[in-house]
C-alpha positions in Angstrom: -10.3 17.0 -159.1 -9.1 20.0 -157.9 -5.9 22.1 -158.9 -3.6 23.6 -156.9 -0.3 25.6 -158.3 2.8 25.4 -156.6 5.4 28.8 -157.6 9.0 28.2 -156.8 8.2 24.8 -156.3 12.2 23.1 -157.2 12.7 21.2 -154.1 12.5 22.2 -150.8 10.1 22.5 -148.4 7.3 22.8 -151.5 8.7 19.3 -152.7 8.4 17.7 -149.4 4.4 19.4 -149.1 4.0 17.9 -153.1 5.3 14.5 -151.5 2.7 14.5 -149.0 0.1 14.8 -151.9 0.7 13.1 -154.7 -2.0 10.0 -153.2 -4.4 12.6 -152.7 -7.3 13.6 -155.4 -5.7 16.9 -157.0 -3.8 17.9 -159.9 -0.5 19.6 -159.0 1.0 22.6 -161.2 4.5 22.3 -160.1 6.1 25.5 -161.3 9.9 26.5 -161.3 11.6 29.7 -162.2 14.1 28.5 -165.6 14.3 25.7 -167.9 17.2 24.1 -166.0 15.0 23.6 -162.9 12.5 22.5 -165.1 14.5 19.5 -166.3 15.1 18.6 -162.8 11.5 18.9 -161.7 9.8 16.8 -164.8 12.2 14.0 -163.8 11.8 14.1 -160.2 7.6 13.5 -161.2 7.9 12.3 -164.5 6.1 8.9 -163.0 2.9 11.0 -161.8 0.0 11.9 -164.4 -1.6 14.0 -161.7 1.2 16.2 -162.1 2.2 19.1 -164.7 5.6 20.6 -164.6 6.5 24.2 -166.5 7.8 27.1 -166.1 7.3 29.9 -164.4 9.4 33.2 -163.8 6.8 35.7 -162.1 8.2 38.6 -162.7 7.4 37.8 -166.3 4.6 39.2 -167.7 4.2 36.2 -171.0 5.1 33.7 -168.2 2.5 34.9 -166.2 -0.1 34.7 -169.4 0.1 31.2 -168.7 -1.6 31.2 -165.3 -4.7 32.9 -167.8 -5.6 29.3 -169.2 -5.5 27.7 -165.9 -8.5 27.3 -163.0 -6.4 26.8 -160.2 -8.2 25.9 -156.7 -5.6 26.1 -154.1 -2.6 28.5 -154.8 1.0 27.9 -152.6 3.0 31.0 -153.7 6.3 29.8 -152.3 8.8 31.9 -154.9 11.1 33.5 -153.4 15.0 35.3 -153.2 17.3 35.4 -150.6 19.1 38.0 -150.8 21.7 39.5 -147.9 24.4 42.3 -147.3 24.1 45.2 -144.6 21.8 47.4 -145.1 23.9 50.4 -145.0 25.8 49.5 -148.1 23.4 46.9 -150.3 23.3 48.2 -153.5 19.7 48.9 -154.1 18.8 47.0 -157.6 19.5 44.1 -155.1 16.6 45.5 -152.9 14.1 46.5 -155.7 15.2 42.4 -157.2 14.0 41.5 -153.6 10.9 43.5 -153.2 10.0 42.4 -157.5 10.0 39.1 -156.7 9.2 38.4 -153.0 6.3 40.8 -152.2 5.3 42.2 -156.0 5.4 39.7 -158.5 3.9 37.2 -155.9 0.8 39.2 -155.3 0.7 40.0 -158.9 -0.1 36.3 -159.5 -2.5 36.2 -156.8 -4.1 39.0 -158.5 -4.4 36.7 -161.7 -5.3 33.7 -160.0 -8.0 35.5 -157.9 -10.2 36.4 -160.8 -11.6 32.9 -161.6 -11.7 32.3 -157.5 -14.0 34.9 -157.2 -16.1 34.5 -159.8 -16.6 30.4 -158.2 -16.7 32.3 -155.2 -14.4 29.7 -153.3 -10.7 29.3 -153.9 -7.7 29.0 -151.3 -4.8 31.0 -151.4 -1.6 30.0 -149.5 1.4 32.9 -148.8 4.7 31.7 -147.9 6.2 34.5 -145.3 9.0 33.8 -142.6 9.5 34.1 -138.7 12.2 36.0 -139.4 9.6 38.5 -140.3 9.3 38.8 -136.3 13.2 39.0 -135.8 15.4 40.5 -138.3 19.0 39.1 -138.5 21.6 40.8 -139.0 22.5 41.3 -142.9 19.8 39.6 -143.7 17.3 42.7 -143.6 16.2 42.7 -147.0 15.1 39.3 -146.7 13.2 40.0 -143.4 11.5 42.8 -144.4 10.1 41.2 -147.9 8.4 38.9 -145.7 7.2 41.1 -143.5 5.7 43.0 -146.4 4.4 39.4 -147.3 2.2 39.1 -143.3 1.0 42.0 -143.8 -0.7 42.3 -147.1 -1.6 38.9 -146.5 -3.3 39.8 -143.1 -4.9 42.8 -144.9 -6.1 40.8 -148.6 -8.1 37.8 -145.8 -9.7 40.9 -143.9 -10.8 42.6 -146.8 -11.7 39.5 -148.9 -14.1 38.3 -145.6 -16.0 41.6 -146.1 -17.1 39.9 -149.6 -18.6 36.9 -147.6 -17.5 34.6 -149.8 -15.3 31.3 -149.5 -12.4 31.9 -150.5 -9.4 31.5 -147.6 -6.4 33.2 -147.4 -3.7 31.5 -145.2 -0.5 32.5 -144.1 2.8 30.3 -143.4 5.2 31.5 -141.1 8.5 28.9 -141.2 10.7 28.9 -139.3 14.7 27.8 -140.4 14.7 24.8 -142.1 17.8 23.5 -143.4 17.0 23.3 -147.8 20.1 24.9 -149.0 18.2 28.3 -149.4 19.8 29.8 -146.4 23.2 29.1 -147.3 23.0 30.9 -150.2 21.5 33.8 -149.1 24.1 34.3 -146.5 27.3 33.4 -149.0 25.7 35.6 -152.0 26.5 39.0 -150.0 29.8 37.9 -150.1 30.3 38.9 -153.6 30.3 42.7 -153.0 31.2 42.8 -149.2 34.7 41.9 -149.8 35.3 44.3 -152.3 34.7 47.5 -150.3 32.7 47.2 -147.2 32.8 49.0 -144.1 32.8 45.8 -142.2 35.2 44.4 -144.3 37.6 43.9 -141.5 35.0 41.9 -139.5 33.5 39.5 -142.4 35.4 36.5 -141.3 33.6 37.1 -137.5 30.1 37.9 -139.6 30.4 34.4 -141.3 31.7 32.7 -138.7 28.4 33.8 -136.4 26.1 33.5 -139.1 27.4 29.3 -140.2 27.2 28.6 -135.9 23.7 29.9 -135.5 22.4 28.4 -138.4 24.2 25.2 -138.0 22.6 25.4 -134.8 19.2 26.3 -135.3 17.8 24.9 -139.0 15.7 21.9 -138.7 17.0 18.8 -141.5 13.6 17.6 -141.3 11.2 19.3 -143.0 7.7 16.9 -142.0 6.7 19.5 -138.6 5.7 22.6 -142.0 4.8 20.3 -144.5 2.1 18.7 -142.4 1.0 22.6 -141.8 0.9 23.4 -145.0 -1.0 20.4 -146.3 -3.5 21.4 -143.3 -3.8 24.1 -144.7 -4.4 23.1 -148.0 -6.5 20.3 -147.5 -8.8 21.0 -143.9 -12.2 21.9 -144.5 -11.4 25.1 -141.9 -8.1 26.0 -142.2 -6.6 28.6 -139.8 -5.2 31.9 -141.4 -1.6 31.6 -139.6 0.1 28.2 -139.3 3.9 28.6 -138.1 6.7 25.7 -137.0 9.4 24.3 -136.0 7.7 25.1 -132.5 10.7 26.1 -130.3 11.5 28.5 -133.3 8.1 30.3 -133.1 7.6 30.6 -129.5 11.3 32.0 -129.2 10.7 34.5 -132.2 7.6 35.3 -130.6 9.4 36.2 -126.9 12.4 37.9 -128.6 10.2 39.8 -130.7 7.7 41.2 -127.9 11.1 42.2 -125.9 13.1 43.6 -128.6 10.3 45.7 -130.1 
């Protein structure tokens, strides 16, 4: 039976790929990032022996001591914060706090998890970027550029790993915006220091007022068109490296992207 460990795995689009596999032949480490989360998620599988629930904060170095005692197969690193404010003006702990957990604490456990992976010389390693990578939003920068970070040292780690000729695959998901609640508040948590004493404080109400329309517009409620990529991914015998969706979302990322840059 393999294992695969899930990071930032509360609910989500991780929950509905977990969904997908509980009738499948693995054991799942589903991993969340306090004890609160952690009561939620041990209820929501509590019926599943397959399944083992603790927690995990990684940008904590005796949490990630746990990961030591484990021989994990597949790895979906899927924490993440959302964090926004213009970029002018963020105060930059908030951008360090983004950078810690998105890009550095998450290749800090693919680092861990790596060792045992290449000493089996096989092992699968799943990194959960973004299309907004491809097109920034406004005041949402910080975000955007974490997962760019994320594409490109993923992109870098497969290439290097390939030169080792061994079978370990590193895959990269690029979703798209899917409605989870994770959106909402990363565009409401700027808030807190925007109204204080920002220089677009007289234009907040527009800001908000965009940001709600487009991404009432845009987010996808159902979640199945990047779960089924991501349990492709985790369960094909030749996965691709890149997997992105909703589809409309990707190709218009792709076209805005190659004329805005």
């Amino acid at each position: 039976m393999k294992e695969i460990l899930f990071t930032g795995a509360r609910s989500g689009i991780a929950h509905s790929v977990i969904k997908k596999l509980l009738t499948e032949d693995y054991k799942i480490h589903v991993t969340v990032h306090n004890d609160k989360q952690l009561e939620l998620v041990k209820k929501t599988y509590q019926d599943y022996e397959n399944i083992n629930c603790f927690k995990l904060d990684i940008t904590n170095e005796e949490d990630l001591k746990k990961l030591e005692d484990l021989d994990i197969d597949i790895l979906v690193n899927n924490a993440a914060l959302g964090t926004g404010g213009s970029i002018s003006e963020i105060p930059i702990e908030l951008v360090r706090e983004s950078f810690e957990v998105n890009v550095i604490s998450n290749f800090r456990v693919v680092q861990i998890v790596l060792k045992k992976m290449m000493k089996k010389g096989e092992g699968r390693i799943i990194m959960m970027s973004s299309l907004a990578r491809l097109l920034p939003s406004d005041f949402l920068g910080v975000y955007s550029a974490t997962k760019a970070s994320i594409s490109t040292l993923t992109y870098t780690l497969r290439n290097e790993l390939n030169i080792l000729n061994n079978n370990i695959k590193i895959i990269l998901i690029e979703p798209g915006a899917y409605y989870t609640g994770f959106n909402q508040v990363m565009l409401d948590n700027k808030y807190s220091w925007m109204y204080k004493n920002s220089y677009f404080d007289s234009y907040i109400d527009k800001i908000r007022e965009r940001e709600n329309d487009f991404f009432n517009t845009v987010e996808k409620i159902n979640l199945n068109s990047i779960a089924n990529k991501i349990k492709k991914a985790i369960t094909c015998d030749e996965p691709k490296f890149l997997y992105r969706a909703p589809f409309c979302q990707t190709v218009i990322s792709k076209i805005l992207n190659f004329i805005v840059f």
